[in-house]
N, C-alpha and C positions, 0 to 999 in steps of 0.2 A: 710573375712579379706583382709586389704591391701596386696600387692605384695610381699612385705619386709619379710626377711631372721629372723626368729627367731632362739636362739640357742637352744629350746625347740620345735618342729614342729611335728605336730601326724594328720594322716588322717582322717578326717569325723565319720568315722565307729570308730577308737579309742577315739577320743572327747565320742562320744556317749556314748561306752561303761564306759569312766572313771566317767563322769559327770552323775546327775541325770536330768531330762528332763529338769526340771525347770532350774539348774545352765548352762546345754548347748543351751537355750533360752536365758539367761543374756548373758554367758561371748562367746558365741559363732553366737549370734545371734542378740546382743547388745541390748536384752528384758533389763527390770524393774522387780525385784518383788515388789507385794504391801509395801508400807508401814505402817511399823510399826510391818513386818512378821517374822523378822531376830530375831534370840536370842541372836545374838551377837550386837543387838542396844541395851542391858544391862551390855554390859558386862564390870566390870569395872576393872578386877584385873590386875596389872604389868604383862607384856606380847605382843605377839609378833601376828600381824595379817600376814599371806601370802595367797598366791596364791592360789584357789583349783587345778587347771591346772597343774604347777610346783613346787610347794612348793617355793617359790620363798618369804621370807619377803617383806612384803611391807610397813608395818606400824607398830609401835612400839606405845602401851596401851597411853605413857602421852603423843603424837599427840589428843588423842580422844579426841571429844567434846560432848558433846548435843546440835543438831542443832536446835531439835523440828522437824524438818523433818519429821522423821520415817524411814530413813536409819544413819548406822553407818558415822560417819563423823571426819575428820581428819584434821589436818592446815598443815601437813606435812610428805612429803614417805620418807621410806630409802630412803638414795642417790642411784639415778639410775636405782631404784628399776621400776619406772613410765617410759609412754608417752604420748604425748598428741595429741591428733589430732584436727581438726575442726569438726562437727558434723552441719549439715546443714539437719538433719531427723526434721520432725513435724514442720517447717515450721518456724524454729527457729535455731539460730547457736548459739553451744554452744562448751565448750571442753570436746572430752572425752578423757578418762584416760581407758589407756592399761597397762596390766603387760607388761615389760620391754623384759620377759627371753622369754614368749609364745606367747604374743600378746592377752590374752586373755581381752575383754572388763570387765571393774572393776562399771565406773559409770561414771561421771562427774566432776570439778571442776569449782565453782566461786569463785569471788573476794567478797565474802559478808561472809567472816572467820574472827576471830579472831584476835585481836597480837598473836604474832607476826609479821605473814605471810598476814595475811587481805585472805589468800585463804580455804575456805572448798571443802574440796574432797569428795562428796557425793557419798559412795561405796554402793554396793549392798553388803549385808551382803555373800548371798549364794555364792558370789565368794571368799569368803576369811574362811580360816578356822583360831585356834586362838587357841593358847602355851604358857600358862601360865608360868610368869616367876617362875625358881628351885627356889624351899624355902632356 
């Protein structure tokens, strides 16, 4: 991770133990899961996606789209919720998108979204868990 002061910060060894291999590959190590691996790229009821890292909301159910991708995809985070950095890996520069509160790595944003916003946030499913809105 960058240098920057998160107001959620845990050592190496607690990443490890919170997260499961694969989600501390994604959101710690700025891995991919495959596509199309996520149960939450179905998921369609009202409801609330956050952080695994910090519980932290990040995206709220009618953001969701279907990109065809094969990760969960979004036009729009809570406010604040996001950051974005430049990402210059694999020999391409793209944006990636970090939770806000930990820093942990989420996925990507392009301009090839929706109206609104014209942006998709291409999130890795395994970092984000998801709270069904109360009946």
């Amino acid at each position: 991770m960058d240098a920057k002061t998160y107001a959620v910060e845990r050592t190496d060894e607690e990443w490890r133990e919170l997260l499961t291999p694969e989600q501390y590959e994604v959101m710690r190590g700025h891995g991919t899961e495959r596509p199309g691996s996520c149960a939450l790229l179905s998921e369609k009821r009202p409801g609330t996606f956050s952080c695994v890292g910090c519980n932290q909301p990040l995206f709220v159910a009618r953001t969701k789209f279907e990109s065809g991708t094969g990760w969960p995809s979004f036009d729009t985070p809570v406010e604040g919720a996001v950051e974005t950095t430049e990402d210059r890996s694999y020999g391409m520069v793209r944006t990636e998108v970090h939770c806000s509160r930990c820093g942990s790595h989420l996925g990507h944003v392009f301009p090839d979204g929706p109206p609104p916003t014209g942006l998709r946030y291409c999130i890795n499913g395994v970092a984000l868990t998801f709270e069904p809105e109360a009946a």
